[in-house]
C-alpha positions in Angstrom: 82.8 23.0 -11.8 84.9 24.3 -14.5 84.6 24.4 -17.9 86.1 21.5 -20.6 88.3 23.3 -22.7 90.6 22.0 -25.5 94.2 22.5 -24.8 96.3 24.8 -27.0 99.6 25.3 -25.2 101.3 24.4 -22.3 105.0 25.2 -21.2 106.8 24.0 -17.8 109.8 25.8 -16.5 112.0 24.9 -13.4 111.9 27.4 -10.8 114.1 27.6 -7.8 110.9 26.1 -5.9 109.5 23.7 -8.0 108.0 24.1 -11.3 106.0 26.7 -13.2 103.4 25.3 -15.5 101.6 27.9 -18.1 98.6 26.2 -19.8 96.3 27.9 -22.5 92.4 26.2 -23.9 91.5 27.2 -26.9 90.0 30.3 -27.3 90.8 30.9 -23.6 93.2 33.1 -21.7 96.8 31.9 -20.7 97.1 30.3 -16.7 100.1 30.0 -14.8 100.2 27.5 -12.1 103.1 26.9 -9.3 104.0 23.3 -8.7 106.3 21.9 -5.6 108.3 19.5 -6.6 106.6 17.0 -4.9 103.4 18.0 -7.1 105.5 17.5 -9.7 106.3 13.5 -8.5 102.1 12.7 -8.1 101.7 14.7 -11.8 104.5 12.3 -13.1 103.0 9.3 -11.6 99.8 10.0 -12.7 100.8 10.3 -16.3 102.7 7.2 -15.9 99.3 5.6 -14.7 97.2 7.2 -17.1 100.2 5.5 -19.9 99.5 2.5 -18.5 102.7 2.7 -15.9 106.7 2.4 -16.8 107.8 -0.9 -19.2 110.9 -1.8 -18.2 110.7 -5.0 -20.7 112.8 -5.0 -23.7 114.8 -2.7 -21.8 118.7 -3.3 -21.2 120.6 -1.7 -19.4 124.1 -0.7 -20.0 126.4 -1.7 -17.2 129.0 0.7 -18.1 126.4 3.3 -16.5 
């Protein structure tokens, strides 16, 4: 199992196949992970879980959109 580490840094760039994510603990060495952009959907979704999901309330919308 891996090690807890605090995060430092963490950068996401778009790529022409998804995503690339480069995440650094510290005191730890720099990691660059490839994500497909369907990854990047169940990432999303899980932060929006975690957040306790999307709150559309209070929200209006503008029709002119």
């Amino acid at each position: 199992m891996a090690k807890l580490q605090l995060l430092e840094t963490f950068s996401l760039q778009e790529t022409e196949d998804g995503y690339r994510l480069l995440v650094s603990a510290v005191g730890g060495e720099a990691l660059y992970v490839s994500i497909t952009p369907d990854q990047m959907d169940d990432i999303i979704e899980s932060l929006e879980a975690a957040m306790g999901g999307e709150d559309d309330e209070g929200v209006e919308e503008d029709e002119a959109f």
